[in-house]
C-alpha positions in Angstrom: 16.4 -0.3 157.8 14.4 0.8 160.6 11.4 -1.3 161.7 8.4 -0.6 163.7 6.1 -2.7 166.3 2.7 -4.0 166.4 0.8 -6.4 168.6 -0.8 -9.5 167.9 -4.0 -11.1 170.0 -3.5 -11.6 173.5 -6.8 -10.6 174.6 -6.5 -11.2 178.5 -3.1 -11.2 178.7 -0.1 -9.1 178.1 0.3 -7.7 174.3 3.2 -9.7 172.4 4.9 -6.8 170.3 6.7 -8.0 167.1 8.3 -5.7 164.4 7.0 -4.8 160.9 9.8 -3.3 158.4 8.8 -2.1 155.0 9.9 -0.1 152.2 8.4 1.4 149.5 10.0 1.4 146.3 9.2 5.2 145.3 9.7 4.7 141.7 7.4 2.1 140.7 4.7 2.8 143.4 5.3 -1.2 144.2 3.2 -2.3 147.6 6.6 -3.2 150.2 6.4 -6.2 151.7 5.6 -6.5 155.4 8.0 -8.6 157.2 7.8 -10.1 160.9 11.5 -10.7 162.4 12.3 -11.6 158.7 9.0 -14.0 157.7 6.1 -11.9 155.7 3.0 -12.0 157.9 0.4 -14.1 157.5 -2.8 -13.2 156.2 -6.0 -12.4 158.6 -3.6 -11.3 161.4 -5.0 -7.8 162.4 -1.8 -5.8 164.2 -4.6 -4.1 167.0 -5.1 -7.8 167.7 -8.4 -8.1 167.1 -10.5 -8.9 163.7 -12.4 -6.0 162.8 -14.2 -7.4 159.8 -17.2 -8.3 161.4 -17.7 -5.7 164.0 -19.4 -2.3 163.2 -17.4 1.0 163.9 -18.2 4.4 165.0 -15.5 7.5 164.7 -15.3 10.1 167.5 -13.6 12.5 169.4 -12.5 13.1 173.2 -14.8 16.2 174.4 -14.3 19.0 176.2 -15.4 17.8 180.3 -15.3 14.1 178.8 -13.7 11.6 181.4 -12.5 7.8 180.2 -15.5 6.5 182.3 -18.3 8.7 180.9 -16.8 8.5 177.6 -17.6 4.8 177.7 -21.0 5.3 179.1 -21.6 7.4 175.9 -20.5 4.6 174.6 -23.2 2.1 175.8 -21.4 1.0 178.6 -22.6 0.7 182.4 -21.2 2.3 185.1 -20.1 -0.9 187.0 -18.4 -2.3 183.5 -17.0 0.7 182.8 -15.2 1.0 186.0 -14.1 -2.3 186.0 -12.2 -2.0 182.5 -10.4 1.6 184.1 -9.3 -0.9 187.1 -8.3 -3.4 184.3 -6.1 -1.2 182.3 -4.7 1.3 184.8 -1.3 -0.8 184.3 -1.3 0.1 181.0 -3.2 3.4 180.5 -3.9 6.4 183.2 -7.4 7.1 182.4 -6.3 10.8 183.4 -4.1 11.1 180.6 -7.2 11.0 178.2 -7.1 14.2 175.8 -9.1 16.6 174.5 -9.5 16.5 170.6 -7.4 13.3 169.9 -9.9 10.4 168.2 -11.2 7.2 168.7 -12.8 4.3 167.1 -14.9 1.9 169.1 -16.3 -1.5 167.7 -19.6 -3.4 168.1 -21.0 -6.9 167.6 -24.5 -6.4 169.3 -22.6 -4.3 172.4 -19.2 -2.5 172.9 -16.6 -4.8 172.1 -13.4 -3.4 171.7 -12.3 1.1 172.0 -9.4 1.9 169.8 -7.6 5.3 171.9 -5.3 7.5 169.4 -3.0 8.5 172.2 -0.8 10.2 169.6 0.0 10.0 165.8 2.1 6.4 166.4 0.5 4.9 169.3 -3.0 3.6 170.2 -4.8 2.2 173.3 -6.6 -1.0 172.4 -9.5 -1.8 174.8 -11.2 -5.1 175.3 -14.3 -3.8 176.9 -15.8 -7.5 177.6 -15.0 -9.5 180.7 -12.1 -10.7 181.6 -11.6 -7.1 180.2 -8.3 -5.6 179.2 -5.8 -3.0 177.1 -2.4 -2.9 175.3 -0.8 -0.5 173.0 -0.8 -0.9 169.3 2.3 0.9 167.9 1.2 1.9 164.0 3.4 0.7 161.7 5.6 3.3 160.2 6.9 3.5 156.6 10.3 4.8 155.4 9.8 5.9 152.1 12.6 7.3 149.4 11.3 10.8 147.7 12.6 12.6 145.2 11.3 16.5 144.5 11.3 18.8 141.9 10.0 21.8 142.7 10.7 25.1 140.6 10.4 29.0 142.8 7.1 30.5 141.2 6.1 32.4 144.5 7.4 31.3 147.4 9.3 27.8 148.1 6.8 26.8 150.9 3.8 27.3 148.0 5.6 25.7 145.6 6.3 22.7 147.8 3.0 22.0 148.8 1.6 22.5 144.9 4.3 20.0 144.4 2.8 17.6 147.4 5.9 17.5 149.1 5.8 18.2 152.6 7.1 21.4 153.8 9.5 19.9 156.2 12.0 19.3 153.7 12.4 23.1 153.9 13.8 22.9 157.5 15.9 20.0 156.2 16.9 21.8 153.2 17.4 25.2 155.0 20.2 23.5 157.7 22.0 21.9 155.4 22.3 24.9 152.5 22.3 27.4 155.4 26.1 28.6 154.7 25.3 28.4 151.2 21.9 29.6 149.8 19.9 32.9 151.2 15.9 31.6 151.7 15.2 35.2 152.1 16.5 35.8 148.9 15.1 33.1 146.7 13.9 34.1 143.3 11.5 33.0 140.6 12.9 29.9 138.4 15.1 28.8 141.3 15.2 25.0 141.5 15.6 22.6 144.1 16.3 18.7 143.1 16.3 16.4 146.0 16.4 12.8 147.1 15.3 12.2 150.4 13.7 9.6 153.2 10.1 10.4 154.7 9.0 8.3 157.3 5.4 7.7 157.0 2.9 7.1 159.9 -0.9 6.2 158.7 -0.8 8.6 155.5 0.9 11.1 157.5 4.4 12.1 157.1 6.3 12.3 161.1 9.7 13.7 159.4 11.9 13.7 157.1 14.6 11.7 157.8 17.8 11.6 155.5 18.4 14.2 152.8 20.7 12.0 150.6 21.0 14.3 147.8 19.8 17.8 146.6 20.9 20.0 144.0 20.1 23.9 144.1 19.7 25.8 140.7 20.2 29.4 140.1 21.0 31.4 137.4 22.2 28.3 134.9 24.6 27.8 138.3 24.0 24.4 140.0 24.9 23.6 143.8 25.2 19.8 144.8 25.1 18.5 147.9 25.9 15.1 148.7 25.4 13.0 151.8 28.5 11.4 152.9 29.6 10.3 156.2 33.5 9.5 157.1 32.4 8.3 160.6 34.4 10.8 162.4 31.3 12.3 164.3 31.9 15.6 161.7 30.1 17.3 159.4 28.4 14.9 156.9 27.4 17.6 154.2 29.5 18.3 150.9 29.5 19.5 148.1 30.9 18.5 144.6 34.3 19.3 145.3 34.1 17.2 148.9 34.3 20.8 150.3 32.1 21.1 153.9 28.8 22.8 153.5 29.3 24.4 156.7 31.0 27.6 156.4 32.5 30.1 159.0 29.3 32.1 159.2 25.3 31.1 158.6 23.7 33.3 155.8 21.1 34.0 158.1 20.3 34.3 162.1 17.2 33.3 162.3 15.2 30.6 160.1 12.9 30.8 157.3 11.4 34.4 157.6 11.5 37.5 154.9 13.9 40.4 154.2 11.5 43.8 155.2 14.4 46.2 154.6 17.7 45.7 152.7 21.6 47.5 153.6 21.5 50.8 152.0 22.8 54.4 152.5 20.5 56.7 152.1 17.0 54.7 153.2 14.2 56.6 154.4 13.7 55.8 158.4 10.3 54.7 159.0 9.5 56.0 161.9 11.4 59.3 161.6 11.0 59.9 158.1 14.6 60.9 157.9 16.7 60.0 155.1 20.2 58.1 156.9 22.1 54.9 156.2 20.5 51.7 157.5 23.8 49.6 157.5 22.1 46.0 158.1 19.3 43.7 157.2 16.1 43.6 158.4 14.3 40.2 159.0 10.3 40.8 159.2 9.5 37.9 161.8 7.0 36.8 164.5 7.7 38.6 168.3 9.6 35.4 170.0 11.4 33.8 167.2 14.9 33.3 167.8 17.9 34.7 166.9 21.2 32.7 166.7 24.7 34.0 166.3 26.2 33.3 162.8 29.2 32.2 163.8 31.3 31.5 167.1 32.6 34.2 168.5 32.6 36.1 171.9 29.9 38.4 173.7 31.2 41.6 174.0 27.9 43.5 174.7 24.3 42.4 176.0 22.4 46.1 176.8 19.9 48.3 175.2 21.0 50.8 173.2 18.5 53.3 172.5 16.9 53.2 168.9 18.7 50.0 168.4 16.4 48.3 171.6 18.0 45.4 173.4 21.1 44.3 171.9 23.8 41.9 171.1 27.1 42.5 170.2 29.6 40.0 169.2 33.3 39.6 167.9 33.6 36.8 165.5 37.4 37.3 165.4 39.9 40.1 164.4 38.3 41.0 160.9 34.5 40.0 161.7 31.7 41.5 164.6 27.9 41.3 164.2 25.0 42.9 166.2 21.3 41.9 166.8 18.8 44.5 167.2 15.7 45.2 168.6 15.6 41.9 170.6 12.2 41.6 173.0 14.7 39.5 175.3 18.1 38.2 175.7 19.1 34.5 175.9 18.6 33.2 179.3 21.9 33.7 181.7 23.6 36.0 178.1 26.6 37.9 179.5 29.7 40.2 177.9 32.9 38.0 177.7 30.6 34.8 177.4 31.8 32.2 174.3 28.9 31.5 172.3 28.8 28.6 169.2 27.5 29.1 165.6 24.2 28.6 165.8 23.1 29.7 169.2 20.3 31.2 170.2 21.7 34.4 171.9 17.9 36.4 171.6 14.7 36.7 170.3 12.9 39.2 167.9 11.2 41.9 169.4 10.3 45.2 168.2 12.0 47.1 171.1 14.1 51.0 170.3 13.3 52.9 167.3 10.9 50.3 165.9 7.6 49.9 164.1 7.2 46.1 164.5 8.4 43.2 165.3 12.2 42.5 163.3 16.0 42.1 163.8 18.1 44.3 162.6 21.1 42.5 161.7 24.2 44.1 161.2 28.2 43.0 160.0 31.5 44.5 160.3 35.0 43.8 158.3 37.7 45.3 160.0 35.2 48.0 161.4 33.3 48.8 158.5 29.8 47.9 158.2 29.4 45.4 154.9 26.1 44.2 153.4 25.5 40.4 155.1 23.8 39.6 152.4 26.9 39.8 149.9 29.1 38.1 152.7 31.6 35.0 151.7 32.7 32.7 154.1 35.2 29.9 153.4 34.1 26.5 154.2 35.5 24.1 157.1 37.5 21.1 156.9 37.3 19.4 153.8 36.7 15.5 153.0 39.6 13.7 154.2 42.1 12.2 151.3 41.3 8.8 152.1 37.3 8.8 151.2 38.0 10.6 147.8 37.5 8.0 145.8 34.5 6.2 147.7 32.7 9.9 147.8 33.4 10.3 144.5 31.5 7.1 143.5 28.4 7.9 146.0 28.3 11.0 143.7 27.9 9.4 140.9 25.7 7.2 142.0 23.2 9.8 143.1 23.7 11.8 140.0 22.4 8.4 137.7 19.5 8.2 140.2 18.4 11.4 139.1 19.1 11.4 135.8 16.8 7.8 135.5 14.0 9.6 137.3 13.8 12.7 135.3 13.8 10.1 131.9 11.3 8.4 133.3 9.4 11.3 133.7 10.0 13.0 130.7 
């Protein structure tokens, strides 16, 4: 279980930092219990290391042109005390680091007596700003928290996740690990996505998500598990029921979550020329910049622009398979024929450049030189589970199943 610091009082002195674990039982919506090197801390401790209770407080932000010292005269401070605490602190906070927009709290009895700094999302500045004056760092506690999600497609997964308060970056999450598997351009309406999962939780704020343990795609009265299981080897730790890898040969995509503009077809109208004339690939409607990555290793064997196509990349999978990306604004820095590139790779970015009306990759495949609809493409998976964890992967996956199969009762 991972455990985060905070600071107890040690006004003129150096900040002790001790370590605060908690969990939160999802489930039940129990409060976890906070616990110091093992002990549960004692009450009226405040983790900035000062009490707040009887000090007034007053919220602001760092303005444009504002400087730590005139900050603190805005603050009530004088100039000489003000100077004084920047000489103070300068061993723990370069008053030049100070940033535009991020917040701050500052506490009063009858004058300033203590400026909280939010130098990020996990980290604060604490400021004693009486003689003998002085600052240390509060780390926030943060929370790892067990999830589960539900969400059914109605429009669009990232809608339906946020209608269903769970935070959108479980798609990235989600999107990696069923990236051989599932098409996220091609999600439909009543689609389903089951999931048990770790947040890690900083002041009401989720940071990431850490640990997708479990998840179980629905399509069609078809379900896809995936299960969470590490041999130790370094590998892949992603599987599905049959302990087969989740990671395939090829990605079902090159570049993340984005839409499909145009589809493989024979006889599509060109947009810019009007023309009726196959369009052998996939178009992916994105943002000018976003990357491309090759689907699968393979070798360079052309970086060039080719006319209507713009800048593109050409490369050979192996003796059956070759892909190209089209309309690239740039290449991958140092990109070069004959270079080796891995799955996953960024090898380009989208552009709009050729025979284009905006910014989008054409992606195209070939099997044994004919062009073949990506979309439709199999790949076999890699290694499977090795013989020997059969039996303890086969009891996590049980496991994980009864853990949903309580929650949905309990929601029922």
């Amino acid at each position: 279980m991972k455990r985060s610091t905070f600071i107890s009082a040690l006004l003129s002195v150096t900040s002790l930092i001790f370590i605060v674990s908690c969990k939160d039982d999802a489930q039940n919506g129990s409060e976890p219990a906070l616990q110091v090197e093992g002990t549960v801390c004692e009450e009226g401790i405040n983790p900035m290391g000062f009490n707040a209770d009887s000090l007034s407080v007053t919220e602001g932000t760092v303005k444009s042109g504002q400087f730590f010292s005139t900050l603190l005269n805005s603050l009530g401070m004088g100039a000489s005390e003000a100077y004084a605490l920047t000489q103070a602190c300068d061993s723990v906070f370069d008053v030049r680091t100070l940033r535009v927009g991020n917040t701050y709290r500052a506490y009063y009895s009858d004058e300033l007596r203590y400026l909280v700094y939010d130098r990020d999302r996990m980290n604060c500045v604490v400021f004693d700003c009486q003689p003998p004056y002085g600052a240390w760092v509060y780390e926030k506690p943060i929370r790892h928290v067990d999830r589960y999600a539900d969400v059914t497609i109605s429009s669009s997964l990232w809608n339906d996740m946020r209608a269903a308060d769970v935070s959108p970056l479980l798609i990235l999450n989600l999107s990696d690990i069923y990236a051989w598997t599932i098409d996220f351009f091609g999600l439909q309406k009543g689609d389903r996505f089951r999931v048990l999962y770790d947040e890690r939780m900083c002041d009401g704020e989720v940071l990431a998500v850490d640990t997708v343990r479990y998840a179980v795609f629905s399509n069609g009265g078809n379900d896809l598990p995936m299960i969470m299981f590490d041999q130790k080897d370094g590998g892949n730790i992603w599987w599905n029921d049959k302990g087969e890898s989740m990671r395939k040969a090829f990605l079902k995509a090159p570049l993340q979550y984005s839409r499909v503009s145009s589809g493989f077809s024979y006889a599509r109208r060109h947009p810019v020329t009007r023309k009726v004339q196959p369009h052998t690939g996939v178009d992916y409607a994105a943002p000018k910049g976003t990357p491309v990555m090759t689907i699968g290793d393979g070798v360079v064997t052309s970086v060039k622009y080719e006319g209507a196509g713009g800048n593109t990349v050409r490369i050979r999978h192996n003796s059956v398979y070759s892909t190209a990306y089209l309309h690239l604004s740039k290449y991958a820095k140092g990109l070069k024929a004959g270079q080796r590139v891995r799955q996953g790779e960024v090898i380009g970015y989208v552009g709009s450049t050729g025979r284009s009306t905006g910014p989008h990759l054409d992606f195209r495949v070939w099997k044994n030189g004919s062009p073949i609809n990506p979309l439709k493409m199999d790949s076999p998976p890699a290694e499977p589970l090795k013989a020997e964890f059969k039996d303890e992967f086969a009891a996590a996956y049980r496991d994980y199943q009864h853990e949903i199969d309580a929650i949905q009762a309990r929601t029922v």
